[in-house]
Structure formats: C-alpha cells, structure tokens
SESETI-645610 format. One record per residue (C-alpha): residue number from 1; x, z, y. Coordinates in nm, 2 decimals. Layout:
ATOM    k       X       Z       Y
ATOM  NUM       X       Z       Y
...
***
This chain:
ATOM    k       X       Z       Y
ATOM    1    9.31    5.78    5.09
ATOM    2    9.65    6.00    5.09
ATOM    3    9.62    6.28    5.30
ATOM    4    9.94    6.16    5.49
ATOM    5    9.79    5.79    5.58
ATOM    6    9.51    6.00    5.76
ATOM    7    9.73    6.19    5.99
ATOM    8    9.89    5.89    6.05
ATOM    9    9.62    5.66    6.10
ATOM   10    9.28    5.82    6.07
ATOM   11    9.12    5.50    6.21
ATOM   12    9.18    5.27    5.95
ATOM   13    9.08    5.42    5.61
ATOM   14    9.41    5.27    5.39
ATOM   15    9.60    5.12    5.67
ATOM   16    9.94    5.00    5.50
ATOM   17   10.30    5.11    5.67
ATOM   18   10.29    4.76    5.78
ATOM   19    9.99    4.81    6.01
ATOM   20   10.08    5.14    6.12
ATOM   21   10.35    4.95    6.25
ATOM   22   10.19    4.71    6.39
ATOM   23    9.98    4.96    6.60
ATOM   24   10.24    5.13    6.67
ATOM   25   10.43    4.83    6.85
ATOM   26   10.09    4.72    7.00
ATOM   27   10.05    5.07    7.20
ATOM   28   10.39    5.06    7.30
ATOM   29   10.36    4.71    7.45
ATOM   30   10.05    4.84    7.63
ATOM   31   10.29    5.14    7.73
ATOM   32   10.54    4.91    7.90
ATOM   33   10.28    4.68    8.07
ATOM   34   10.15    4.91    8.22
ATOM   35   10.47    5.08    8.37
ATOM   36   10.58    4.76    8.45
ATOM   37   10.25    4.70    8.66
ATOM   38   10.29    5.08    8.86
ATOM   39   10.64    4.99    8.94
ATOM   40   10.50    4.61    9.06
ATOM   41   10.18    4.81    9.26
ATOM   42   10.50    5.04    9.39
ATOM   43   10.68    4.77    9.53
ATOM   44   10.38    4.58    9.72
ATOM   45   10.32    4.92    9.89
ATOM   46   10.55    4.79   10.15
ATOM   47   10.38    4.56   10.39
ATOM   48   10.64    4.23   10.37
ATOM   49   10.75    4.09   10.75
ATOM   50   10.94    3.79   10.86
ATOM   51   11.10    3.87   11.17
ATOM   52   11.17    3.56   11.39
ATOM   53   11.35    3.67   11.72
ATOM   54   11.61    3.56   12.02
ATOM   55   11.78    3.86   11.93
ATOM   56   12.10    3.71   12.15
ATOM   57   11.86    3.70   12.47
ATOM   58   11.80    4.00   12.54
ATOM   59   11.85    4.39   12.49
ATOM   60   11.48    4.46   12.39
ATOM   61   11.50    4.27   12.11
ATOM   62   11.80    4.47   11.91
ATOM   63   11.58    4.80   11.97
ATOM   64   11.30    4.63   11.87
ATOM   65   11.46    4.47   11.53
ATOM   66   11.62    4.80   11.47
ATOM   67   11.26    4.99   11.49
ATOM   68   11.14    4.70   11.22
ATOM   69   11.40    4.74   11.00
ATOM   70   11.40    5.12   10.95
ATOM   71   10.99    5.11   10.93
ATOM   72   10.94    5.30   10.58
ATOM   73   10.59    5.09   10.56
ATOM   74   10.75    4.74   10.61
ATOM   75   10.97    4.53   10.41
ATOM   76   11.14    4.31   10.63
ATOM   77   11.19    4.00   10.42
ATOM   78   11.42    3.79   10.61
ATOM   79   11.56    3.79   10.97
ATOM   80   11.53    3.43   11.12
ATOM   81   11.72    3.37   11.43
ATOM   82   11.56    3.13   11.78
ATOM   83   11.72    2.98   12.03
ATOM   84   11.62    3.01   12.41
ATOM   85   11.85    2.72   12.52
ATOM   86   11.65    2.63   12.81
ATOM   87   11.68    2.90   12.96
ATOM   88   11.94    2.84   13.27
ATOM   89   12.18    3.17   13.19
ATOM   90   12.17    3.06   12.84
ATOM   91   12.53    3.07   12.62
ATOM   92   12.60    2.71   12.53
ATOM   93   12.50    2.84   12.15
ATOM   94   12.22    3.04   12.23
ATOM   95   12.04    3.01   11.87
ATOM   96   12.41    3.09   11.70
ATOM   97   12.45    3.38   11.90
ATOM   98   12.14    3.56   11.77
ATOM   99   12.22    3.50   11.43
ATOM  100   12.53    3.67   11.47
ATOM  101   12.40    3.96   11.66
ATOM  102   12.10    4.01   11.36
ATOM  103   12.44    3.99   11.10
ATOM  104   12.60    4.27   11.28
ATOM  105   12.22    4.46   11.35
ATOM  106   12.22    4.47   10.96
ATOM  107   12.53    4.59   10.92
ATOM  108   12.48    4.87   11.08
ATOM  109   12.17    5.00   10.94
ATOM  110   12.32    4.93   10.58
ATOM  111   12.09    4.67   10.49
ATOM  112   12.05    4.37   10.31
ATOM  113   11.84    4.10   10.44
ATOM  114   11.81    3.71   10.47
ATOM  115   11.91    3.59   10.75
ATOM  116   11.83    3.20   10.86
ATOM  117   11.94    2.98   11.13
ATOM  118   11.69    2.89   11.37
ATOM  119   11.63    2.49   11.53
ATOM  120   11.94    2.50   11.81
ATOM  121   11.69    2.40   12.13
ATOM  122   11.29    2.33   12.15
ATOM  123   11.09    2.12   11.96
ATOM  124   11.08    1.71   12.03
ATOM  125   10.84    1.63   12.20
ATOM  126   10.81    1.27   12.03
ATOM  127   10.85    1.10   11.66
ATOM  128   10.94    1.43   11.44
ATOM  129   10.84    1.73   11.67
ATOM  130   10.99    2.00   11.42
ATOM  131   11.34    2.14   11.46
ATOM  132   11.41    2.13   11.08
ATOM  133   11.56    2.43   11.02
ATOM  134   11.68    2.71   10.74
ATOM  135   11.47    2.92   10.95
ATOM  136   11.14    2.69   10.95
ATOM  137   11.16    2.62   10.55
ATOM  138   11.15    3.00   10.50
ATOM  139   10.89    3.06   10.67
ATOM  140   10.68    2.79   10.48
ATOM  141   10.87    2.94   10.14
ATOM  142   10.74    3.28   10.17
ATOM  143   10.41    3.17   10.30
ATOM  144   10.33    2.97    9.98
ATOM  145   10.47    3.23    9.78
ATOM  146   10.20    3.45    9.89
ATOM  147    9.94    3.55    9.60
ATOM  148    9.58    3.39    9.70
ATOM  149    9.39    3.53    9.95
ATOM  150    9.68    3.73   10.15
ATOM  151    9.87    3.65   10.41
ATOM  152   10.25    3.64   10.54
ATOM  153   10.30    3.87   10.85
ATOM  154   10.56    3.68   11.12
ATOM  155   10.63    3.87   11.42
ATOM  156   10.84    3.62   11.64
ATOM  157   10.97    3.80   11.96
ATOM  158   11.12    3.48   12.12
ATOM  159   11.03    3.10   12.12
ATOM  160   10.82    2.95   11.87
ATOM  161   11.02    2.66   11.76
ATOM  162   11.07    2.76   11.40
ATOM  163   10.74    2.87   11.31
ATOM  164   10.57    2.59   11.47
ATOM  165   10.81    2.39   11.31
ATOM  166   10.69    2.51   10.97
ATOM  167   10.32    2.43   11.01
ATOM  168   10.42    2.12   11.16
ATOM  169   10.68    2.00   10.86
ATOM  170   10.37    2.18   10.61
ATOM  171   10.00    2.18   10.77
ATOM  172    9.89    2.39   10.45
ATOM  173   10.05    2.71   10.55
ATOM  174    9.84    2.75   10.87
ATOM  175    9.60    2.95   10.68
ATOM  176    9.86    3.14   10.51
ATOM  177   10.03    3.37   10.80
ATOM  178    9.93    3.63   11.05
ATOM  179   10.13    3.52   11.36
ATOM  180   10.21    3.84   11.59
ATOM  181   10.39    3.71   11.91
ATOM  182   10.50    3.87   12.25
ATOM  183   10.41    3.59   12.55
ATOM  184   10.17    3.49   12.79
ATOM  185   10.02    3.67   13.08
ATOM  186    9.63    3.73   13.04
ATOM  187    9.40    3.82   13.35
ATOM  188    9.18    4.03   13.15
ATOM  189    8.89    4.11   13.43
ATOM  190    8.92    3.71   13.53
ATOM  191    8.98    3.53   13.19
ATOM  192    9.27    3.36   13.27
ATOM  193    9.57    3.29   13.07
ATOM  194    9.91    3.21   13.21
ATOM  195   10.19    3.04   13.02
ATOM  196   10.48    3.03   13.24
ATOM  197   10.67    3.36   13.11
ATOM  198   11.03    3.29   12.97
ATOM  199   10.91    3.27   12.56
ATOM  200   10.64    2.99   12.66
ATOM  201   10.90    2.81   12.85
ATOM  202   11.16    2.79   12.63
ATOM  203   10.94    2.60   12.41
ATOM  204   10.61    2.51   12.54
ATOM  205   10.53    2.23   12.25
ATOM  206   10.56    2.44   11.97
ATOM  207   10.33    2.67   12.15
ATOM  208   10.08    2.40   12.21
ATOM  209   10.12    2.31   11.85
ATOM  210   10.00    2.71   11.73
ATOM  211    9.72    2.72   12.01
ATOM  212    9.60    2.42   11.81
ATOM  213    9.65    2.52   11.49
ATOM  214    9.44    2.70   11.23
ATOM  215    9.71    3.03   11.22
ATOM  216    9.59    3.38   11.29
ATOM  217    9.77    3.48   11.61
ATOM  218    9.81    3.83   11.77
ATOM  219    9.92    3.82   12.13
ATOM  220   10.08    4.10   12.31
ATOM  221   10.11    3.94   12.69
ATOM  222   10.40    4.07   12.91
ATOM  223   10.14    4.21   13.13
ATOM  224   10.08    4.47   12.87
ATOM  225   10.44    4.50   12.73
ATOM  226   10.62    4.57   13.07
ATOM  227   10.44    4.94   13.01
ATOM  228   10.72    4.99   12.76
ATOM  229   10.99    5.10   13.05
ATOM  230   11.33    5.30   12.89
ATOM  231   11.56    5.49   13.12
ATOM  232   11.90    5.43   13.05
ATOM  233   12.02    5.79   13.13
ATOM  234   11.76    5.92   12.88
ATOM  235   11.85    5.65   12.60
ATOM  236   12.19    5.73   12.59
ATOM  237   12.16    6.09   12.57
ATOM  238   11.94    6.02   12.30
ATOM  239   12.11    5.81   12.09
ATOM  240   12.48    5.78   12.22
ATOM  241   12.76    6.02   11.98
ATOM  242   12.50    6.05   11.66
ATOM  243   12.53    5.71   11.46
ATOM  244   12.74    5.33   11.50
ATOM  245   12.32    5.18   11.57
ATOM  246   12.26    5.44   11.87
ATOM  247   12.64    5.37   12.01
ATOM  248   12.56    4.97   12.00
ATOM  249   12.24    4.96   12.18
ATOM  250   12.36    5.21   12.45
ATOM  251   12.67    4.95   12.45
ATOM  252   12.41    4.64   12.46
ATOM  253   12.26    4.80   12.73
ATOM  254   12.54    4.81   12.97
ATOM  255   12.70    4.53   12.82
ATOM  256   12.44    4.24   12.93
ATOM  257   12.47    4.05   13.22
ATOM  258   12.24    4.30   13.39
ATOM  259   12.41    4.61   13.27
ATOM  260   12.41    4.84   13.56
ATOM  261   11.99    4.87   13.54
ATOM  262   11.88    5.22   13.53
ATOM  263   11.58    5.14   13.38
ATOM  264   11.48    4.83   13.15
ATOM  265   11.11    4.75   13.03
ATOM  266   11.14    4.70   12.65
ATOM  267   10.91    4.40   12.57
ATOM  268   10.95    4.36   12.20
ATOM  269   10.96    4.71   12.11
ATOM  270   10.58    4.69   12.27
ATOM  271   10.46    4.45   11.99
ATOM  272   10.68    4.61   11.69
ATOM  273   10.48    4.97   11.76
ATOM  274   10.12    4.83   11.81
ATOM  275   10.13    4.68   11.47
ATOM  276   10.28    4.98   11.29
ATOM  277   10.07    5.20   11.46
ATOM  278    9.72    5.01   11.54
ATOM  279    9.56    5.31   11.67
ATOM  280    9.81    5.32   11.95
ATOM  281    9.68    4.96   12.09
ATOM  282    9.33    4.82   12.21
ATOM  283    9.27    4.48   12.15
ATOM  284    9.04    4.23   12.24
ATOM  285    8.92    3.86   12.05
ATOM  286    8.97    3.61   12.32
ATOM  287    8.82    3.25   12.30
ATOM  288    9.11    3.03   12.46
ATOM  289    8.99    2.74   12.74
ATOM  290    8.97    2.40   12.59
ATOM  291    9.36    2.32   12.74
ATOM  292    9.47    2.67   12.54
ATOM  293    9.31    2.55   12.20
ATOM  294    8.94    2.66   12.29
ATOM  295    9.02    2.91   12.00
ATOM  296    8.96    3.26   11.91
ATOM  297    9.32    3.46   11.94
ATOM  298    9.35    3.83   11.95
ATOM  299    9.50    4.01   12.26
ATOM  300    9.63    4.31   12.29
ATOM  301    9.50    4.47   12.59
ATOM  302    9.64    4.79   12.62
ATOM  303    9.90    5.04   12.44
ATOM  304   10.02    5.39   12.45
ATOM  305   10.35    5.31   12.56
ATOM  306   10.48    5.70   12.56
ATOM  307   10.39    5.77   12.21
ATOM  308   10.52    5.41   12.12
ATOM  309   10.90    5.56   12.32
ATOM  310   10.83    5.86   12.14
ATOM  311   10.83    5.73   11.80
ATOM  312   11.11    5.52   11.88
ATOM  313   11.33    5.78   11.91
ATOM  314   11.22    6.00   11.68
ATOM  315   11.27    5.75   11.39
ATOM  316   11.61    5.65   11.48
ATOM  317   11.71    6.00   11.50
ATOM  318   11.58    6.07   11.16
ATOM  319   11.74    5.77   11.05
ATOM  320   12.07    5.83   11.22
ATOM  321   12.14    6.21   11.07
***
C-alpha cells in the first residue's frame, strides 16, 4: 500500500480515491447534522408562550405583555387578542380594540409576532358553544404541533373564551397545554372558591368548560395579585423621557378612564413574574368542589410582589437604553 493512501486513509488498507471520497463526504454530512442539531437544541432554549389577553381592558395588561415580550427565556409565539364585552364600560368593539393595542405594543418593542383575533363576546351557551376564532385555531395549531410529551404554555390574562373555545372545537388538545390564568378569589384558610371577579364574568361558560376539562391550569386569584400595587409618581419617573414603551404606559396610565389614580394594583404583571421567576411564588394543589370540576388545579398562594416590581423595572430599563 502507497505510503500516501496511508496518510490519507490509514483505516482501510488500499482504499481507492473513490472511497476516500466517499468518507470524506460521509464525515462532513455528520459535520453538518450535527450543527444543524446545536443550532435546533439553541433555538428550543426559549421556553415558547401564547399570550391570550384583554389587552384593551385595562392598563395592567400592557405592562404585563410588555414584561413577556422582553423575557430573554420566553419566546412569545403569538399574541391572541379577548374580548370583555360584557363588561358594562365596555367599547362597543372591546375584542378589536385589544388587537390593536397588542399591534402597537409590538411596534414598540421592535418585534415581530402573530397576532390573532379573538371570538368578539363570550361563548354560546347553547348548540356550538365555541366562538370560532383566528385566535382559538392557534391555540389548537401550536398545541398539536408540540413534539410528544411536552406541552404548550398559554398565559390568558382576560376571559377564556378562545382557549376554551379550542378544547371545545378539538377535545384532543386538553392534554396538550399548561393553562396559566389570573381569576378567581380563593379563601385559602376556609377552602372556598369565588368566581364573581370581572375575568370569570365576562365569560363564565368557557370557564366552566376548563374547570371540566382535562387542561393543566395554574391560578393566580386576585386576592393574591392585588399585592402587585404601582405608584404612579414612581412609574413615571422610572420609565417616562428613556424609550417610546416607558412614554406609552405612563400615557396608558393617565389616559384610562380612571387616569387620575395615584396608585393602581397591577394584576397581570402578578401572574407574568410568578412563572418567570417560580421561586418568587408559593403555590398550593387544590382539589376543586364538585360544582368547580372536583379537580386538582394549582393555586398560587402567595408572591413576592417587591422583587416581582423590582424586576419589572429593571428589565425595561435594560431594555430601553
């Protein structure tokens, strides 16, 4: 065997130039796959959410969105926009409305994300229950499309209308999501669960439908939220003169109907931090009474609200410079 062919190919005593080619192609295919599969393992670093919020309703839920969206962990996969058309201050588009305002939220954080219409008002409550909605179908699209044994994370700060909608349009997807959802008042020392807040109201069949379902759901109940309490003289100092998002939610703020409160309790932003930072938030596994599903849902039961504000801040000012 020719000295050369040995340097070459020392494994194969008289490889030909044609299989020194072929091993060469074959380790360079291995090569590729596997940078292909570190830049695949890269990308699912990021946690993928699909944000479903009233975003229209209130101010909460624009500092709450905006807190998701520029989480380094989380991929937000598509904004989906709710209605809370019962409500008696509603606008006469109330769904519409939030889909607008998560439009402009991504516009000014410079990002690209799907956004999806929402069902208009609640559920039916006879014949087809489901508002068939953009919204609901992507929500049952991405569940699917999860690989086996994972699920899809939803966070829905508002009515549940679309994603009851989904498991109600596909039953097979209740197994496939993590619900995380701000409503309900829980009586911790007593047992008892309330459902007369505004996001049970505004849609208190599609509620009914989840309680019953087979989804993994994650309650933070108002009576743990309302810790989450922003002064406005603080906030604006804070994030008023540094970037176009910190001038728009001081501007929300004192925009509303309710503008001239000093002080505002934050729900959403309550919910957003417990599941980024777990460690912050106590929660408890609660079996529901037979009329709430008789079902095992986890409850947040308490949160560190000032390192949850703190963190708040300091993101969107790292963001913002």
């Amino acid at each position: 065997m020719p000295l050369t062919h040995r340097l070459i190919d020392p494994f194969i005593p008289g490889s030909s130039y044609k299989k020194i080619q072929n091993r060469l192609i074959f380790w360079i295919s291995i090569a590729a796959l596997m940078t292909g599969l570190s830049c695949n393992i890269h990308a699912q670093d990021k946690l993928p959410v699909l944000i479903d919020t009233d975003t229209g309703n209130e101010v909460d839920d624009l500092f709450a969105v905006a807190r998701a969206l520029i989480e380094p962990a989380w991929e937000v996969t598509a904004l989906n926009a709710t209605h809370w058309q019962t409500s008696h201050w509603a606008e006469p588009r109330s769904m519409e409305n939030s889909h607008r305002l998560n439009q402009v939220l991504l516009g000014l954080v410079d990002m690209s994300v799907k956004t999806r219409r929402g069902g208009a008002a609640r559920m039916y409550d006879w014949g087809d229950l489901a508002q068939h909605s953009a919204a609901a179908y992507e929500i049952i699209k991405q569940a699917k499309a999860m690989p086996g044994g994972e699920k899809l994370t939803v966070i829905a700060l508002g009515a549940l209308t679309n994603v009851a909608s989904a498991i109600y349009i596909d039953p097979s997807i209740e197994n496939r999501i993590t619900l995380y959802w701000l409503g309900t008042t829980f009586d911790f020392e007593k047992g008892i669960l309330k459902r007369t807040d505004f996001n049970c109201m505004m849609d208190p069949m599609a509620l009914e439908l989840l309680l019953l379902s087979e989804v993994e759901m994650h309650i933070m109940p108002l009576n743990v939220a309302n810790k989450m309490v922003f002064n406005y003289s603080d906030t604006e100092q804070r994030l008023r003169g540094q970037h176009d998002l910190g001038n728009y939610l001081c501007d929300r703020w004192y925009q509303h109907l309710d503008g001239l409160r000093k002080e505002r309790v934050i729900w959403d932003l309550a919910l957003i931090g417990a599941i980024i930072h777990p460690d912050w938030a106590e929660k408890e596994l609660i079996t529901t009474s037979r009329d709430s599903g008789n079902r095992p849902v986890h409850y947040y039961k308490a949160i560190d609200a000032d390192k949850m504000i703190e963190d708040f801040f300091n993101t969107l000012d790292t963001f913002m410079k």
